[in-house]
N, C-alpha and C positions, 0 to 999 in steps of 0.2 A: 580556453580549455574548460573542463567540466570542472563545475563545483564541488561535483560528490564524491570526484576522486581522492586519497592525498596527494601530498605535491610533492612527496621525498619517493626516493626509487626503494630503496629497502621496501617500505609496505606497498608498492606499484608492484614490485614483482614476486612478493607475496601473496595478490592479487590475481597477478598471469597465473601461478603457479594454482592457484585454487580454481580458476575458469576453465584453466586447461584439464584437469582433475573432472571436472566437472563434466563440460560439454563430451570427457570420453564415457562417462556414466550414461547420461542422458542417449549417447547414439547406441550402448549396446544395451538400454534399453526398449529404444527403435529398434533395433535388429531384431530382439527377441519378441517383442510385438508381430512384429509383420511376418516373422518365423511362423508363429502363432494362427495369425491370422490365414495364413496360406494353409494349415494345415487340418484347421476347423471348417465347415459347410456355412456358406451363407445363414443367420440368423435372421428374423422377425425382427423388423425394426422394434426399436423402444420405443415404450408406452410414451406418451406425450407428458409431458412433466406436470406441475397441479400448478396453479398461479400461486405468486410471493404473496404471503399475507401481508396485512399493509403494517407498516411503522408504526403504529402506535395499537396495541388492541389488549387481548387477555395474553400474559406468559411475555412479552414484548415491551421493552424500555422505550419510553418515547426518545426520538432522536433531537437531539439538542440542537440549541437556533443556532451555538459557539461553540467551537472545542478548544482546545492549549494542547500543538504537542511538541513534548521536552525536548530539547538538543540531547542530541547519544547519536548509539549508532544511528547512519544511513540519514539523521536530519542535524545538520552540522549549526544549525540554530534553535530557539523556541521558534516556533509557527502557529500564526492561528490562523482557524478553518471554520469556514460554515459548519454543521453540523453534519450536513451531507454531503462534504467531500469527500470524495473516495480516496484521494491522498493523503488524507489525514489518519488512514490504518488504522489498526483496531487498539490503538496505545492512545486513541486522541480524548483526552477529559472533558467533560462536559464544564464552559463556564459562561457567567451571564456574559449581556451585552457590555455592562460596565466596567466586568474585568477584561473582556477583550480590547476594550475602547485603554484600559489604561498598560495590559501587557503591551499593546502597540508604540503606544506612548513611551512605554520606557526601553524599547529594544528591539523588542520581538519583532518578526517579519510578519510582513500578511503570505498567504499561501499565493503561488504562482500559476493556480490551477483554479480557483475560488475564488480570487481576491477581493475579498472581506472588508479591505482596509474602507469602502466606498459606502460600506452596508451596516459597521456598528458605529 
């Protein structure tokens, strides 16, 4: 079974109850979309987008070589991440090599998307 699930049925189907809630949101907002769409005249494609400025420059935090991120919701442990993994979301802290080399050490997982554990 999935790890990110809980494992007792009380918050399983507290769960169902919210997806189901949900995915009806999400279709009657598809309906209303394409409602929409049927009703408006072909538009002028969009302008081409402008390239991502790079990681590190003026107004832009450089991105860290480590992150730490805390057990809570949705990460049922600490995890540590490259700096650029994208799994590590926008809750991930920047830390050096040394505390990543020692949160492993005492617990923490390495990320299963990144994994780190080979690189600090």
């Amino acid at each position: 079974m999935d790890d990110d699930l809980p494992p007792d049925l009380p918050r399983l189907r507290t769960l169902e109850t919210w997806a189901a809630h949900y995915l009806t949101r999400i279709r009657a907002r598809i309906a209303a979309a394409e409602r929409q769409q049927q009703t408006q005249p072909p538009q002028a494609p969009a302008p081409k987008a402008k390239p991502a400025r790079p990681a590190a420059g003026p107004g832009r935090a450089r991105t860290p070589d480590w992150g730490l991120a805390q057990a809570g919701i949705g990460v049922p442990t600490t995890e540590i991440h490259r700096g650029d993994c994208w799994a590590g979301g926008r809750s991930l802290v920047p830390v050096s090599a040394e505390r990543a080399r020692a949160e492993l050490a005492g617990g923490a997982q390495p990320c299963a998307v990144c994994r780190p554990a080979g690189f600090c």
